[in-house]
N, C-alpha and C positions, 0 to 999 in steps of 0.2 A: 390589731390581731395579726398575729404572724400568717403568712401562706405557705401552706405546706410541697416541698419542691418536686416536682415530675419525674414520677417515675418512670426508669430507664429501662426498653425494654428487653426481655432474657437472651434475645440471639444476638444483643449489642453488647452485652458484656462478654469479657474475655474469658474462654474456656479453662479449665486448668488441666492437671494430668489427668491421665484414663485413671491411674487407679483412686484419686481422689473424688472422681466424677459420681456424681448419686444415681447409682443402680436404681433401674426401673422395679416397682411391684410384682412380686411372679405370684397370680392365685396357686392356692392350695388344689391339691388333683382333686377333694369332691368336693371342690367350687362348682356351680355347672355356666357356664358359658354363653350365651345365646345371640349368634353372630348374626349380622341384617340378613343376611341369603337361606338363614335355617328358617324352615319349615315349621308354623307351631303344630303340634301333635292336635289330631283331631279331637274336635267334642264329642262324648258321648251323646247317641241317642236316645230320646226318651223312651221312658219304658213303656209306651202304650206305643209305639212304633216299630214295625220291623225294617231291617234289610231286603229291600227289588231284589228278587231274583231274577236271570237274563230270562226274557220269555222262550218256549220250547215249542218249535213246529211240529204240524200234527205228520204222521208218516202217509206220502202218498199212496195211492191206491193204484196208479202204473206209472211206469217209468213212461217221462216226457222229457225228448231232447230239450236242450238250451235252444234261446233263439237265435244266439249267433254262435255256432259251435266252430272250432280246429276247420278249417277248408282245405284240401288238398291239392296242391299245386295243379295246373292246367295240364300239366304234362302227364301227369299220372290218372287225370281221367279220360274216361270217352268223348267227353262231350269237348270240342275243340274250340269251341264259339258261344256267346253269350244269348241266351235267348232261346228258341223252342228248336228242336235239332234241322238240319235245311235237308230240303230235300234234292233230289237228282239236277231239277232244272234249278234251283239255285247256288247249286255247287258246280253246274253247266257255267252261268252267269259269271259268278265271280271268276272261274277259270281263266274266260275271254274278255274281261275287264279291265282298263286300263285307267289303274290307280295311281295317284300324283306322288312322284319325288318313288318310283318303282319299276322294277323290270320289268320291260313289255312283255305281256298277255301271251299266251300260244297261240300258234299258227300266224304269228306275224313276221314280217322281213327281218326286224331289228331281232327278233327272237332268233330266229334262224340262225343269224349272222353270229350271234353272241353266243352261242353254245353249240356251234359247230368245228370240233376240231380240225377238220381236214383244214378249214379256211385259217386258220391260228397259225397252225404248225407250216401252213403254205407262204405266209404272212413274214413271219418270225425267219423261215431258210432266207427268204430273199431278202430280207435284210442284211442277214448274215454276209448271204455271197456277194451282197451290192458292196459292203464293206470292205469283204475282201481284196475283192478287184479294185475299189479305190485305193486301198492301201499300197496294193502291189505296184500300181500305175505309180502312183507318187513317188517308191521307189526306185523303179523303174526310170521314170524321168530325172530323177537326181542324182542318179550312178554311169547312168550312160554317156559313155562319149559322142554319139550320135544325135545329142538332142537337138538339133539344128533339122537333123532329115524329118523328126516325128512330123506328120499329117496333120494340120489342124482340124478345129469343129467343123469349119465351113466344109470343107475337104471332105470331110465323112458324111454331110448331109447332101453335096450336091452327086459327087462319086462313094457311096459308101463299101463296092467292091473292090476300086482300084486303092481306097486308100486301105481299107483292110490287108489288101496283097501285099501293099509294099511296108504294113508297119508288120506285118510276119518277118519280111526280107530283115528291115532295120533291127529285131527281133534278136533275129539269126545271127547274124552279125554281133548285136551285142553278146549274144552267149559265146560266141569263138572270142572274141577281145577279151571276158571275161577268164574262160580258162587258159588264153595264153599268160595273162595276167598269175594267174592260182600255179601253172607251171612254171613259171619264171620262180616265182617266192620259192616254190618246193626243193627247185633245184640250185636253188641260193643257200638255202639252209642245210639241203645238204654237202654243198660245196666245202661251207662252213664246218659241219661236221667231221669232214674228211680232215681236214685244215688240222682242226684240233686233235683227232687221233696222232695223224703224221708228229705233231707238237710233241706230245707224249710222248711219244713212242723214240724220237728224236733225245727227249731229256733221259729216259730210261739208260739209250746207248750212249750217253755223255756218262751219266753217273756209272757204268759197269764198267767205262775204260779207266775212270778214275778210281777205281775199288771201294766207290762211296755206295751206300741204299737208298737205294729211290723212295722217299718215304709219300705216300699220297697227302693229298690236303684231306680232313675229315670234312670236310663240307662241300665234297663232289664225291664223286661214285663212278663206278664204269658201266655203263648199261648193257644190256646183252646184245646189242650192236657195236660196241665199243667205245662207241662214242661217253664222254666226261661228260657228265652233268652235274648240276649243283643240286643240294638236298635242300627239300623243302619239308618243313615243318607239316605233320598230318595232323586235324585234327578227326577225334575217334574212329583213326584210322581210315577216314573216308575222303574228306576234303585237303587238299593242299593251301 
């Protein structure tokens, strides 16, 4: 007896064109459908059975709050603290009470000291002016020619009047070397200024003997001292 040969299965055979390919079955529209996730429509009940209705409370006879109703922030009531309201000497108490990781109690030193302005603002200047004078000194020593004369510490702790006297002297001194200094510069620059007027004024009388115009550069100007300066770029008319 022959044996009949293995059949080969459909997704191992070769597809052919789309339009030769065997369209799927499309039901007819009042086919009805019934897909695993639909719902089957309820069974009726029998006829000796009704429908529960939801049960219905009786209406009360007075209004009684909830027992845990809406509560009103702390801030918005009287009562500031938990518990039966305190009285005089327990509001005494906690007053002068010194409570952990809190600002000290009244009538105490640490209290005093911490909400006392006068001592703050006293505090704070002398800071201020310690700096100052450090500042100044530092300058002071790094500008002056004199700093060989300054006084040291010892000096100030064993004599603190004579050496007071003489760093006023050394003082004095620096401020006169400072503005011969400031006079010297002032009267270099205007030396210089002269300098350049005479320049100009000098080309002016070159060009008129030669029947040429003295044409100015646009990027100087003559200032109401005469003096030539160069034009600097403003900006909104404020800055140079």
């Amino acid at each position: 007896m022959s044996t009949l040969p293995t059949p080969i299965p459909r997704f191992l055979l070769p597809r052919g064109p789309i339009l030769l390919r065997p369209r799927p079955f499309l039901p007819l529209a009042n086919t009805a459908i019934r897909n695993a996730s639909t719902k089957p429509p309820p069974k009726p009940l029998p006829q000796g059975i009704k429908k529960q209705q939801p049960p219905v409370l009786a209406k009360p006879d007075k209004y009684r709050p909830p027992s845990h109703g809406a509560r009103l922030p702390r801030s918005e009531t009287q009562q500031k603290s938990y518990g039966p309201k305190l009285t005089e000497e327990d509001k005494e108490r906690m007053r002068t009470k010194k409570y952990p990781n809190m600002m000290s109690p009244e009538g105490t030193f640490m209290h005093w000291f911490l909400n006392n302005k006068f001592i703050h603002v006293w505090i704070t200047m002398g800071i201020l002016v310690t700096l100052g004078i450090a500042a100044w000194y530092i300058d002071f020593v790094s500008k002056t020619p004199y700093r060989d004369l300054i006084p040291t510490k010892k000096d100030l702790i064993h004599h603190p009047f004579e050496t007071t006297s003489r760093f006023i002297d050394i003082y004095k001194m620096h401020v006169e070397y400072m503005s011969q200094q400031t006079y010297q510069r002032r009267m270099k620059k205007i030396e210089d200024a002269e300098k350049r007027k005479q320049f100009r004024e000098e080309r002016i009388r070159e060009a008129e003997e030669k029947g040429e115009e003295y044409v100015e550069d646009p990027r100087y100007y003559i200032g109401p001292d005469g003096v030539r300066r160069r034009r600097v770029k403003r900006w909104f008319g404020i800055w140079e």
